[in-house]
PADREN-471139 format. One record per atom (N, C-alpha, C): x, y, z; residue number from 1; residue in one letter; atom name. Coordinates in Angstrom, 2 decimals, decimal comma. Example, Ala and Ser with C-alpha at 12.3 -4.5 7.8 and 13.67 -1.06 7.14 Angstrom:
% PADREN-471139
        xx        yy        zz    nr   rest   atom
     13,19     -5,69      7,80     1      A      N
     12,30     -4,50      7,80     1      A     CA
     13,20     -3,30      7,80     1      A      C
     12,85     -2,25      7,08     2      S      N
     13,67     -1,06      7,14     2      S     CA
     12,90      0,03      7,87     2      S      C
END
This chain:
% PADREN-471139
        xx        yy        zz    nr   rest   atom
    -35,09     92,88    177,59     1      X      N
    -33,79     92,32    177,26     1      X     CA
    -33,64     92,09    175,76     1      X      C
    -34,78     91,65    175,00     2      X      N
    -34,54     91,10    173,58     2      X     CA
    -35,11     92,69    172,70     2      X      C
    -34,54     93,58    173,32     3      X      N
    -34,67     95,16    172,54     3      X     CA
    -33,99     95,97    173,00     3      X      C
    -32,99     95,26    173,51     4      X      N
    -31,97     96,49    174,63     4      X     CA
    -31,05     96,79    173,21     4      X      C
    -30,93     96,42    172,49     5      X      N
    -29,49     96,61    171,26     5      X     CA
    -30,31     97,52    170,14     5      X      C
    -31,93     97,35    170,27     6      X      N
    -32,03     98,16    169,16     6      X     CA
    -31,81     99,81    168,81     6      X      C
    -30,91    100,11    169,61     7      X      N
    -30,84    101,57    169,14     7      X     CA
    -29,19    101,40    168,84     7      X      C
    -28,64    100,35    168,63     8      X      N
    -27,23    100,41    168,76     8      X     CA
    -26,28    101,38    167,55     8      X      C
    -27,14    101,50    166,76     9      X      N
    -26,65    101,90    165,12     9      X     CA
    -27,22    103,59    165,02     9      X      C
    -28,19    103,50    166,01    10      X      N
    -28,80    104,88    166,15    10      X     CA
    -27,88    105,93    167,32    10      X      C
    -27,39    104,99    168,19    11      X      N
    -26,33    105,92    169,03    11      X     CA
    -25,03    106,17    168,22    11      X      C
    -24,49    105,39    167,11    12      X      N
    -23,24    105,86    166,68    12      X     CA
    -23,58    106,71    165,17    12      X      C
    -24,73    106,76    165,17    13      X      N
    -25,23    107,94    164,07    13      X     CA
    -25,13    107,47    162,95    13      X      C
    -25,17    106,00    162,98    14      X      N
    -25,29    105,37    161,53    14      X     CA
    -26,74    105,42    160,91    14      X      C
    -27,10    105,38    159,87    15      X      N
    -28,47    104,74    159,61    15      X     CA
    -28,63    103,42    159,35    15      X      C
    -29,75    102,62    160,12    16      X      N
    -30,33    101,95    160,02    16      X     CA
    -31,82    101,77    159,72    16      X      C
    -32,01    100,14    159,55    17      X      N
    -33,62     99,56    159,46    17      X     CA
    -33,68     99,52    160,69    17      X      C
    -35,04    100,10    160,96    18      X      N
    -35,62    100,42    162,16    18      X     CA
    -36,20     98,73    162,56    18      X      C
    -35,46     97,98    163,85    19      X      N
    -36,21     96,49    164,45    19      X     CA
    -38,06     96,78    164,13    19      X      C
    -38,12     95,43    163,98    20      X      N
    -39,61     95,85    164,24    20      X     CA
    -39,91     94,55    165,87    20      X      C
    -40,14     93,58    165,46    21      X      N
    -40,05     92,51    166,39    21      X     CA
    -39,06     92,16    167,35    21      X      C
    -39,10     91,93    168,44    22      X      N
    -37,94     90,88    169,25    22      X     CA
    -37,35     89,49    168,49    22      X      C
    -36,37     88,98    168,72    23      X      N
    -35,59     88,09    168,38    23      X     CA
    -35,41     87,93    166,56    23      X      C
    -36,19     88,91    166,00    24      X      N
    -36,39     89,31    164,62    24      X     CA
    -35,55     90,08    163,67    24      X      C
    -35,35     91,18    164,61    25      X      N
    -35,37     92,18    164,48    25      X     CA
    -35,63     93,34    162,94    25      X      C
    -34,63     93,31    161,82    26      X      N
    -35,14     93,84    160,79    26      X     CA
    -35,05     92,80    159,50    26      X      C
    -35,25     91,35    159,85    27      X      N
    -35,20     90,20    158,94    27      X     CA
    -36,64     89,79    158,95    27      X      C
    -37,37     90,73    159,44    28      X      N
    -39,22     90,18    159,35    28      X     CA
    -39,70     90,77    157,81    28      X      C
    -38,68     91,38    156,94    29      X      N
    -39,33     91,24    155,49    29      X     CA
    -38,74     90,18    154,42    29      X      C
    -37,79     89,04    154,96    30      X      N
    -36,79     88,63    154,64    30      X     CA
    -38,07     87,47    154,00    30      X      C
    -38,95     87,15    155,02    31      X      N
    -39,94     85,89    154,85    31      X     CA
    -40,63     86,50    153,89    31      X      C
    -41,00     87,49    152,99    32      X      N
    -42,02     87,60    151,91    32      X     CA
    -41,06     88,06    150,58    32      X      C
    -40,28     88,32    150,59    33      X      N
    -39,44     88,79    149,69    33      X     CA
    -38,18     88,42    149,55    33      X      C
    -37,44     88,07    148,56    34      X      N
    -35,85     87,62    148,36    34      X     CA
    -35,16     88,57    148,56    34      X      C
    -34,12     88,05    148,99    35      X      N
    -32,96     89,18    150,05    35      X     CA
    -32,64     90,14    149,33    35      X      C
    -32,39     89,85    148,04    36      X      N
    -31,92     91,31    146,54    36      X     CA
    -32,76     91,86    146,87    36      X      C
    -34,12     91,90    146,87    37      X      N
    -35,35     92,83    146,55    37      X     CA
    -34,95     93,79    147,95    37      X      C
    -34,93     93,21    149,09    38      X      N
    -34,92     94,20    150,39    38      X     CA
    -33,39     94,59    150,54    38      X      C
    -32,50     94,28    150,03    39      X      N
    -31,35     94,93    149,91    39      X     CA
    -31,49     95,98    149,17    39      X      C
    -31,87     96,03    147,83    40      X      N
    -31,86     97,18    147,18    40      X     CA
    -32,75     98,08    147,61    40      X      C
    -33,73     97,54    148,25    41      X      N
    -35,25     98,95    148,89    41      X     CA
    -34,19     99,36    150,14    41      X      C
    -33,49     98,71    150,83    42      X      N
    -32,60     99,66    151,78    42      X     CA
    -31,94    100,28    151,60    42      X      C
    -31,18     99,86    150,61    43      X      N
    -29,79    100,71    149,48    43      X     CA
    -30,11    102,27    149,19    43      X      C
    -31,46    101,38    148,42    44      X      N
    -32,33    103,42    147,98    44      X     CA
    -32,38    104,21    149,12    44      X      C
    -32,86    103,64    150,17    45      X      N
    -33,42    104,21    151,07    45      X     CA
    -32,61    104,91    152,04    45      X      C
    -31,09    104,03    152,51    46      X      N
    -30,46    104,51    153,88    46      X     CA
    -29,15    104,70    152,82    46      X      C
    -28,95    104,41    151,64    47      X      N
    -27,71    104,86    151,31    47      X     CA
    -26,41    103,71    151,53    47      X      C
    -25,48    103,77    150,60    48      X      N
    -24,56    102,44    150,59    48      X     CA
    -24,37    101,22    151,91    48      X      C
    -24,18    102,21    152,67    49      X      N
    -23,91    101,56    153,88    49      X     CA
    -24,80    101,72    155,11    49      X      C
    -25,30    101,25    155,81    50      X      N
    -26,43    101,16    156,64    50      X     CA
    -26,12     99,87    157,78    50      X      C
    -26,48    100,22    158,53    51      X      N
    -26,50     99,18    159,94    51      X     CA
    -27,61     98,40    160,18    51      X      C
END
């Protein structure tokens, strides 16, 4: 039940950060690093807009 949504961004062909954890989902790098830092490593990574 607490992983039924993670493909939700992957069925409408968006890119996303891949969940890693339940009830987590892609905010488990949020605890070692400030939100700028992992915004911009996603930015590079999936491109302006990302799910």
């Amino acid at each position: 039940y607490t992983t039924l949504n993670f493909d939700y961004w992957k069925k409408r062909g968006i890119p996303y950060v891949t969940p890693t954890l339940p009830f987590l989902g892609s905010l488990f790098p949020l605890f070692w690093k400030p939100t700028h830092d992992v915004d911009l490593e996603r930015c590079q990574k999936l491109g302006p807009v990302y799910g």
